[in-house]
MDAnalysis code that builds the backbone (N, CA, C; Angstrom):
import MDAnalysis as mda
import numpy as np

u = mda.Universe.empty(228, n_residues=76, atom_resindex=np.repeat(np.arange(76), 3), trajectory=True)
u.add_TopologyAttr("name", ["N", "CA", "C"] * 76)
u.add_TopologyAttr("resid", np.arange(1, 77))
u.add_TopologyAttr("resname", ["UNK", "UNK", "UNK", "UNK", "UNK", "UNK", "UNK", "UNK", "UNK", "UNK", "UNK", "UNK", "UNK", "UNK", "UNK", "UNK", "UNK", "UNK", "UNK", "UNK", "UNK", "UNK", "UNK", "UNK", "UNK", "UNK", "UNK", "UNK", "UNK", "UNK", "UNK", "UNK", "UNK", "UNK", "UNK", "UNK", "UNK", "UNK", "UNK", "UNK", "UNK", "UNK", "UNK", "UNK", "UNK", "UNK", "UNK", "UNK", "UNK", "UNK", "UNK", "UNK", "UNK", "UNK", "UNK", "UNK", "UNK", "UNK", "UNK", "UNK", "UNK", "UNK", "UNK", "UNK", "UNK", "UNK", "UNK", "UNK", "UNK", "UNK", "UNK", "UNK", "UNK", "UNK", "UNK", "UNK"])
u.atoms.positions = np.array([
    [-24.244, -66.312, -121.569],
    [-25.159, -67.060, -120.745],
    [-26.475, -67.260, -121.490],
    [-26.759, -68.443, -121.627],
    [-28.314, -68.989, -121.849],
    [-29.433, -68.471, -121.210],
    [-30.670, -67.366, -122.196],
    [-31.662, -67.306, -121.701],
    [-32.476, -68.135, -120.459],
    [-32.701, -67.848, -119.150],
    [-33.636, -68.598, -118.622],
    [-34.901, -68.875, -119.022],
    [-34.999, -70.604, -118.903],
    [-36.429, -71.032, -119.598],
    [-37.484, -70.680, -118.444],
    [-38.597, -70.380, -119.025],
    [-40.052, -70.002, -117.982],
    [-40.580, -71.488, -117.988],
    [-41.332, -71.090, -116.482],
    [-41.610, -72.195, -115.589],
    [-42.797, -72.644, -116.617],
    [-43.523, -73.428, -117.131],
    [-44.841, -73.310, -117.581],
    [-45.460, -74.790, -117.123],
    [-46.471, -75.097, -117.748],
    [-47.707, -76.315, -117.374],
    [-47.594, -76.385, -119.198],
    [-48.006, -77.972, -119.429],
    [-48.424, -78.140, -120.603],
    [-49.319, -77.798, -121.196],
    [-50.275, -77.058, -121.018],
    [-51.353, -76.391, -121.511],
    [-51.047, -75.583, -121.979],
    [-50.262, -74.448, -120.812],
    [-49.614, -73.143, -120.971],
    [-48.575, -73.316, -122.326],
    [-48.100, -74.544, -122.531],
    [-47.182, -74.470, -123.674],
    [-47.809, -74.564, -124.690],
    [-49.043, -76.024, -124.698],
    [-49.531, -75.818, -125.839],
    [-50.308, -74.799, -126.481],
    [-50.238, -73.909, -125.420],
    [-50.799, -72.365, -126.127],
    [-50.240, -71.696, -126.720],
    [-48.991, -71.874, -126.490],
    [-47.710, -71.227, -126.996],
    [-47.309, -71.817, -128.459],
    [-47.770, -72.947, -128.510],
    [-46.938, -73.054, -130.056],
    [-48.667, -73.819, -130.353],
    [-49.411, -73.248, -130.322],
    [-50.932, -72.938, -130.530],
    [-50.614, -71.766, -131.248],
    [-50.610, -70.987, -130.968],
    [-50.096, -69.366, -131.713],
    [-49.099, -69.312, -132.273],
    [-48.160, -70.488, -132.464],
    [-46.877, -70.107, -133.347],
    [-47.144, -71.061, -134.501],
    [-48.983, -71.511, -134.701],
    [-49.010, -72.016, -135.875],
    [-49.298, -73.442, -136.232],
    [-48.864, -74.342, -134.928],
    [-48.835, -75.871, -134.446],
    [-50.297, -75.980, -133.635],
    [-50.855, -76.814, -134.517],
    [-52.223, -77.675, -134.651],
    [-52.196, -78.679, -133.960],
    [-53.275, -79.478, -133.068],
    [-53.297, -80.730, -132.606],
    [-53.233, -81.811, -133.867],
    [-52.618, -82.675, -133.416],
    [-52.913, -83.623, -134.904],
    [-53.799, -85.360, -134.206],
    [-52.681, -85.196, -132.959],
    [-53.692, -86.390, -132.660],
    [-53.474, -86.385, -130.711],
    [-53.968, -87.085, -130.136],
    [-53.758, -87.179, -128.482],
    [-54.142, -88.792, -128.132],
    [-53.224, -88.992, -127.530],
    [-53.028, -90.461, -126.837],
    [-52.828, -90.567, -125.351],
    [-53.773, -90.825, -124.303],
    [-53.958, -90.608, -122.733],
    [-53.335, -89.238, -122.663],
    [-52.180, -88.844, -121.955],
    [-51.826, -87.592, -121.437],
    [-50.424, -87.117, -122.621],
    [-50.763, -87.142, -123.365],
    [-50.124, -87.198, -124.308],
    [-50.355, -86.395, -125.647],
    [-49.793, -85.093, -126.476],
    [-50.522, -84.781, -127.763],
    [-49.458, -84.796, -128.772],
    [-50.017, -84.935, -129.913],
    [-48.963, -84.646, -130.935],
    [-49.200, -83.682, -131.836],
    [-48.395, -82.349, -132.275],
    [-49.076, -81.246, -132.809],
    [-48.131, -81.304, -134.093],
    [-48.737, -80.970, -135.174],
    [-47.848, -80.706, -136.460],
    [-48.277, -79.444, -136.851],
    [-47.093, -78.729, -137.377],
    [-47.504, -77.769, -138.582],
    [-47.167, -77.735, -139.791],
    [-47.895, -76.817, -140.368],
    [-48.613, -76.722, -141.816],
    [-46.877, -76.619, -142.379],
    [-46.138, -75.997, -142.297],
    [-44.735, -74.698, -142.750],
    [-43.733, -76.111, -142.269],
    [-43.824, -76.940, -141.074],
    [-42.722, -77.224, -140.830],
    [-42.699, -78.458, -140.601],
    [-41.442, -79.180, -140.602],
    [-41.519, -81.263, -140.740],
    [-41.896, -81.585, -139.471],
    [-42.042, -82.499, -139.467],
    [-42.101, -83.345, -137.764],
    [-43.466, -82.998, -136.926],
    [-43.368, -83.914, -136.047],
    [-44.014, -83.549, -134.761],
    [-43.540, -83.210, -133.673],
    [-44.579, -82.909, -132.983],
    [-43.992, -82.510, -131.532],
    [-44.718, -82.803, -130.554],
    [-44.631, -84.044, -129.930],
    [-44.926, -84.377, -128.348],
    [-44.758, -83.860, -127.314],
    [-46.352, -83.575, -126.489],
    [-46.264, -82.493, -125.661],
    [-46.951, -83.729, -124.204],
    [-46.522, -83.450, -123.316],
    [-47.267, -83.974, -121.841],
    [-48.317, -82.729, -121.487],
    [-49.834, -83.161, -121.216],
    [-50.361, -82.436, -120.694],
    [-50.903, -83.485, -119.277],
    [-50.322, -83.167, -118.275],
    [-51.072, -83.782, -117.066],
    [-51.693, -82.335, -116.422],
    [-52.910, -82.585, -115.819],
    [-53.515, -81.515, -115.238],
    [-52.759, -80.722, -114.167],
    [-52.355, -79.550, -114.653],
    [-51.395, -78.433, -113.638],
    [-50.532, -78.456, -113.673],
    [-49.851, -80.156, -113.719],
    [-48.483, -80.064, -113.665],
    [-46.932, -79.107, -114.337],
    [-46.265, -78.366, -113.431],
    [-45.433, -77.561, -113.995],
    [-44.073, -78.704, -114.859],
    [-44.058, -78.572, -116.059],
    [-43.241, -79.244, -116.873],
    [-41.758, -78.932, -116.262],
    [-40.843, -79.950, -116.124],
    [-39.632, -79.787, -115.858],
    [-38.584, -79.546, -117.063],
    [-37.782, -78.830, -116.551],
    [-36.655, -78.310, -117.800],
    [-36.184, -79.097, -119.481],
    [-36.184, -80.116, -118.692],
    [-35.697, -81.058, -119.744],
    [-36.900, -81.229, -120.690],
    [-37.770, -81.320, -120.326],
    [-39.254, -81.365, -120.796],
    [-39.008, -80.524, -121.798],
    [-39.270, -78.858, -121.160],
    [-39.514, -77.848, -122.453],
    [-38.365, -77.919, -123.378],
    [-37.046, -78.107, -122.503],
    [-35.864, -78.214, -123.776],
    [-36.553, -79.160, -125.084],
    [-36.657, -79.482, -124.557],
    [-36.824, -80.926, -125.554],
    [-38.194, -80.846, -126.715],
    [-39.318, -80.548, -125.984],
    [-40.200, -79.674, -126.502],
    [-39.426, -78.201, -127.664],
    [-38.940, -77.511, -127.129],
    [-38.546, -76.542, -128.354],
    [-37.432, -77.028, -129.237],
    [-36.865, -78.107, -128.950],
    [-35.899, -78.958, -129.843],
    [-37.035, -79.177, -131.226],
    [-38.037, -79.774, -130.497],
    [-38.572, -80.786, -131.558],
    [-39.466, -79.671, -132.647],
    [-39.810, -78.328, -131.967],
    [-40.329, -77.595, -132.864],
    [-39.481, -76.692, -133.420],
    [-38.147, -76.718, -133.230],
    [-37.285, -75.629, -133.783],
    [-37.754, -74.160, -133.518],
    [-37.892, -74.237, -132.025],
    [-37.999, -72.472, -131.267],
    [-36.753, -72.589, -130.188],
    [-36.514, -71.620, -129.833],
    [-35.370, -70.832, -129.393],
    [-36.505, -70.363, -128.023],
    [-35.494, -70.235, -126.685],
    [-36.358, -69.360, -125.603],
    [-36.801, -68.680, -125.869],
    [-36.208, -67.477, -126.531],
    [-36.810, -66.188, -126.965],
    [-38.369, -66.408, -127.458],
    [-38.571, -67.141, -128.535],
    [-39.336, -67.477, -129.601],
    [-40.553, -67.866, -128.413],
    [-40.139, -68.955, -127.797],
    [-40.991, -68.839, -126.566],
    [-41.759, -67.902, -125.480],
    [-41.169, -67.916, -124.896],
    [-41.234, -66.058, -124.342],
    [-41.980, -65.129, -125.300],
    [-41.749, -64.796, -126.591],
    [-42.687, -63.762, -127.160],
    [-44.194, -64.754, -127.574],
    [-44.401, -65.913, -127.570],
    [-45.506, -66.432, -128.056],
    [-46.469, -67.126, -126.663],
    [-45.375, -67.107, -125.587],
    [-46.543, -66.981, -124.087],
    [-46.932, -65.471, -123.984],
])
């Protein structure tokens, strides 16, 4: 069975891979794009105020940064 993903807000995430190293690079209305230094790509994040991100969201979110739940979980 697949780790359960935690509920979070986009803030709350971008704190999370804030500490795993991923920098703002640029932001467009409700919208950011974070790169890091170590690794390819970007990663598009939704920040609307409070709003709790839906599943597909964070999946998709740790797709694009190559983290695992776990990886998550220890960096909230």
């Amino acid at each position: 069975m697949s780790p359960r993903l935690p509920r979070v807000t986009g803030a709350q995430l971008m704190h999370a891979l804030y500490r795993g190293g991923w920098q703002v690079k640029r932001q467009t209305g409700g919208h950011v794009q974070l790169a890091h230094l170590e690794r390819p790509g970007l990663v598009t994040l939704p920040l609307h105020s409070g709003e709790t991100l839906k599943e597909w969201i964070v999946k998709s979110v740790l797709k694009q940064a190559g983290l695992t739940v776990e990886d998550l979980k220890e960096l909230l």
